[in-house]
C-alpha positions in Angstrom: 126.7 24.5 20.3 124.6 25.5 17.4 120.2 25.6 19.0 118.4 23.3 16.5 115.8 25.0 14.5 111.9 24.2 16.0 110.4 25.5 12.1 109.6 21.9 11.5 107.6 21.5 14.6 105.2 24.0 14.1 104.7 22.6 10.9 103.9 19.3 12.2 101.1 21.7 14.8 100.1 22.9 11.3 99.7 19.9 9.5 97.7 18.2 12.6 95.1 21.0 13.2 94.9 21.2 9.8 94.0 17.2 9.4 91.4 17.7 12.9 89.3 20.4 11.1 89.2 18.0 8.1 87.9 15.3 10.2 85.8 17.7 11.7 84.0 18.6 8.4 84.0 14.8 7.1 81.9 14.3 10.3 80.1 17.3 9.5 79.1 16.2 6.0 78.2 12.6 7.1 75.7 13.4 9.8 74.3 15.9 7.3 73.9 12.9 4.9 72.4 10.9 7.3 70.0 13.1 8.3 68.7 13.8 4.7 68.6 9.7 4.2 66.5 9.6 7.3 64.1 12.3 5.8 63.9 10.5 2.4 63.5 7.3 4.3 60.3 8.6 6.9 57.1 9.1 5.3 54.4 10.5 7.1 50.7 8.2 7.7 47.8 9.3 5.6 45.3 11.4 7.1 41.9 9.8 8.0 40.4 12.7 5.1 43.0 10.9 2.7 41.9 7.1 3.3 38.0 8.5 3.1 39.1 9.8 -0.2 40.8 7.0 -1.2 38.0 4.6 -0.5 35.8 3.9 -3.3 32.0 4.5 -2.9 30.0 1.3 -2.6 27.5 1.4 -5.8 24.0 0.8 -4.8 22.8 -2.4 -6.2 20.0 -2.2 -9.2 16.5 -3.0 -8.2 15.2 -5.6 -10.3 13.4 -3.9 -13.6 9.9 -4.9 -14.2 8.4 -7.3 -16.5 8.4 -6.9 -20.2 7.8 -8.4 -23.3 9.9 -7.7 -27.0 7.3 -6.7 -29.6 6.9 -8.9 -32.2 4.9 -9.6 -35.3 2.4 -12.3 -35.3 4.5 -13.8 -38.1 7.4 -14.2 -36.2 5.5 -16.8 -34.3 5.3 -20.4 -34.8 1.3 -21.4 -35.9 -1.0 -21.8 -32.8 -2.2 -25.6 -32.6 -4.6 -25.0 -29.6 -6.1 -22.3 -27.6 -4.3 -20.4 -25.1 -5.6 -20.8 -21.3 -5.3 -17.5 -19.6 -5.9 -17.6 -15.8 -7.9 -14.2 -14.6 -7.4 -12.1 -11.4 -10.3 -13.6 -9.1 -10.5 -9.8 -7.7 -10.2 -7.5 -10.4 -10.7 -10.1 -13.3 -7.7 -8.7 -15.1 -5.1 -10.7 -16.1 -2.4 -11.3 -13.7 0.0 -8.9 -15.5 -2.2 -6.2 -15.7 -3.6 -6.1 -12.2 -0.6 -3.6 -11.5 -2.8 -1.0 -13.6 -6.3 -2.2 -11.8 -8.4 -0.5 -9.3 -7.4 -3.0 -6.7 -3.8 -3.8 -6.7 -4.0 -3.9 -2.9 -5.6 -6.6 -2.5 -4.7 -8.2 -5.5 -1.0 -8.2 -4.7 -0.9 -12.0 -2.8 -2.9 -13.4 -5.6 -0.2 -12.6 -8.0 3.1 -13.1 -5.7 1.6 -16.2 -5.0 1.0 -17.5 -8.5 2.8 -15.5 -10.7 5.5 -13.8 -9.3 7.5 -14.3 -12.9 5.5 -11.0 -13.8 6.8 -9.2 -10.9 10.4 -9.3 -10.3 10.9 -6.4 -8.6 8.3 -7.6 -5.5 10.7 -10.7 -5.3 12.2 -9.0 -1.7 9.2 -8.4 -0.7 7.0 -10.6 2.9 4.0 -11.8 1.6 2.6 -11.7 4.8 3.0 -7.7 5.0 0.6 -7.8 1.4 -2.0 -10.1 3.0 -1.8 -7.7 5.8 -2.6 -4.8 3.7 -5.6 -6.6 1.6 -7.3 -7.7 4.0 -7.3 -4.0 5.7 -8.4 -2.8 1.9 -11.3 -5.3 2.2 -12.2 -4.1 5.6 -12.8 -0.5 4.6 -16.3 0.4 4.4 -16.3 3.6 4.5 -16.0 3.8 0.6 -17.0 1.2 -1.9 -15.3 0.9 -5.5 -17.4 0.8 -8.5 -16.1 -0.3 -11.6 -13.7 1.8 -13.0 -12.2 2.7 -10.2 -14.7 5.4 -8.7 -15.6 5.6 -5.4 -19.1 5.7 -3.8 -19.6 6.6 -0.4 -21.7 4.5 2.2 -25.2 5.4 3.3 -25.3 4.3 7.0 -28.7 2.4 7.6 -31.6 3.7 8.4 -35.8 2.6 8.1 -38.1 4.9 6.9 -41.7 4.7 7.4 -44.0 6.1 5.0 -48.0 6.5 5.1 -49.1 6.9 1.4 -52.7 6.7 0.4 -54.8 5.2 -1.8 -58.5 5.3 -3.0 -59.8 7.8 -1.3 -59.4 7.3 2.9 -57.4 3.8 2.5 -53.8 3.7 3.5 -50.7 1.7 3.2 -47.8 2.0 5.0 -44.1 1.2 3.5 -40.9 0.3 5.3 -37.9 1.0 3.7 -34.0 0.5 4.9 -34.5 -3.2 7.0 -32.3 -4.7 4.8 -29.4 -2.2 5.8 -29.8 -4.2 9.5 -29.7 -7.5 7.6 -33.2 -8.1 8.0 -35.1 -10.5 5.8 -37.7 -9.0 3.9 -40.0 -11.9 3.6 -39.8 -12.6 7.3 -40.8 -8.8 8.1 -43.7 -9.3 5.8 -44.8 -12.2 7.9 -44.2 -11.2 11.1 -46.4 -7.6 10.3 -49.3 -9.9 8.5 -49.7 -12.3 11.6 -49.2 -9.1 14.6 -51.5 -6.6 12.6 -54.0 -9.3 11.1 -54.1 -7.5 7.4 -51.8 -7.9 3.9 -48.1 -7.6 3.9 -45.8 -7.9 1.5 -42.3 -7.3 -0.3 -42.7 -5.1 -3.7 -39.8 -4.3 -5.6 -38.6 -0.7 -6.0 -38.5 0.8 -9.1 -36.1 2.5 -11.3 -33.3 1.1 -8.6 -35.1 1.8 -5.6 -34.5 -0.6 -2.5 -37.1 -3.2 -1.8 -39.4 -2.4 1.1 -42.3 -4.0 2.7 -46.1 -2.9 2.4 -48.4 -3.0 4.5 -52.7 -3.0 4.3 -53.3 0.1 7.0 -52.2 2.9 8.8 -49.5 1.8 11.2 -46.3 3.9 12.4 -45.1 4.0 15.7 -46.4 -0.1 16.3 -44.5 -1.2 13.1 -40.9 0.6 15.4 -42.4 -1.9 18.6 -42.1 -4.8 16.5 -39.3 -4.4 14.6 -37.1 -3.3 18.1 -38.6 -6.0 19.9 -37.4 -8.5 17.2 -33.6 -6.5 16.6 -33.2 -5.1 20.1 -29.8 -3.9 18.9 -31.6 -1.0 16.0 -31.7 2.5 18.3 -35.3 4.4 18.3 -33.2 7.4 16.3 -32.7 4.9 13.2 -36.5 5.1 12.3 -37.9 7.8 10.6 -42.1 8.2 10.3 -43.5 10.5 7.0 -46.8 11.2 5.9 -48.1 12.0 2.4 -48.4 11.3 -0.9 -50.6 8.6 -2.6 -49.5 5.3 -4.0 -48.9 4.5 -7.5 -51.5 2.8 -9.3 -50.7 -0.4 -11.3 -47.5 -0.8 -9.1 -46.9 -4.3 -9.0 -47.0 -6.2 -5.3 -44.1 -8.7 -5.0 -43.9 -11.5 -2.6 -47.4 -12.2 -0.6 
């Protein structure tokens, strides 16, 4: 007997690995696909830098702009039928809008949160307490006093000076200056001196803005320090000051007897 041929076998071995490596490469090709929609798919979280940068900056808010006026013509306005009442600063005397430009805004602030505060819009955040706080501490000072204008004087601390002068020949008067700088009354000095020394006494008036003082008919230094400190215990020895010389003015008025 004739062996059958085995050619068409190995052509079915053919045909088989040949269709296993084509499933082999159609897996191949669809885990490679898969893998390249998971890429497209994942996207990566922002960085912290990126959401910063993201973020818009807050704008700050705009202060509140100050009071102002449009400029007009007088004949743009309608004809006054009455006067116009203007209230003044009771500190500075300015009015209310101006006292922003006066030598005392400090302590003119309350008045004009209080009553006007229309002018001032951009104090509208502002305590009112804290500005009565800080006038009062401007009123306190007293180291410096303000003039008008603006300028500033400094403060002469108090002190009495006691000056022997002469007149007519081997007479003498004696003058006390500075007891008003103790808040002393001048006419109750002059008093007190005419009863305890038994001669004249009295207030004359300074001339050409000189202080007051009290004169006295004699030659008296070191008793007129004994009365004074024994009537203002609280006035130290060191704030008297004794001079002799010079001669009184004729024709110089006497003030209060």
């Amino acid at each position: 007997m004739p062996k059958k041929e085995e050619k068409p076998k190995e052509e079915s071995e053919e045909e088989e690995e040949e269709d296993e490596d084509d499933d082999g490469d159609d897996s191949e090709s669809e885990s490679e696909e898969e893998t390249k929609d998971d890429k497209a798919k994942f996207t990566p979280p922002p960085k912290a830098e990126e959401k910063a940068e993201e973020k818009e900056p807050e704008k700050p808010k705009e202060k509140p702009k100050p009071f102002s006026v449009e400029f007009k013509g007088h004949t743009e306005f309608p004809p006054m039928q009455a006067p116009c009442k203007i209230e003044y600063c009771p500190t500075c005397g300015l009015p209310p809008d101006f006292c922003q430009y006066g030598p005392s805004w400090d302590k003119c602030k309350p008045w004009c949160m209080e009553k006007h505060p229309h002018y001032y819009p951009e104090l509208s955040g502002a305590s009112l307490e804290d500005a009565k706080k800080t006038a009062e501490a401007a009123q306190e000072k007293t180291k410096e006093k303000e003039l008008p204008g603006g300028k500033k004087k400094g403060t002469v601390m108090p002190h009495v000076y006691i000056k022997k002068l002469s007149r007519g020949g081997r007479k003498c008067v004696t003058q006390v200056v500075g007891l008003e700088g103790f808040e002393i009354k001048l006419d109750a000095m002059a008093k007190l001196f005419k009863k305890k020394f038994a001669c004249g006494a009295a207030v004359v008036q300074g001339d050409n803005g000189q202080p007051d003082c009290v004169e006295i008919q004699g030659d008296f230094g070191e008793e007129v320090i004994e009365i004074v400190q024994s009537e203002h215990k609280d006035i130290p020895y060191e704030k008297f000051t004794c001079s002799e010389g010079g001669t009184k003015k004729k024709g110089k008025p006497n003030g209060r007897q």
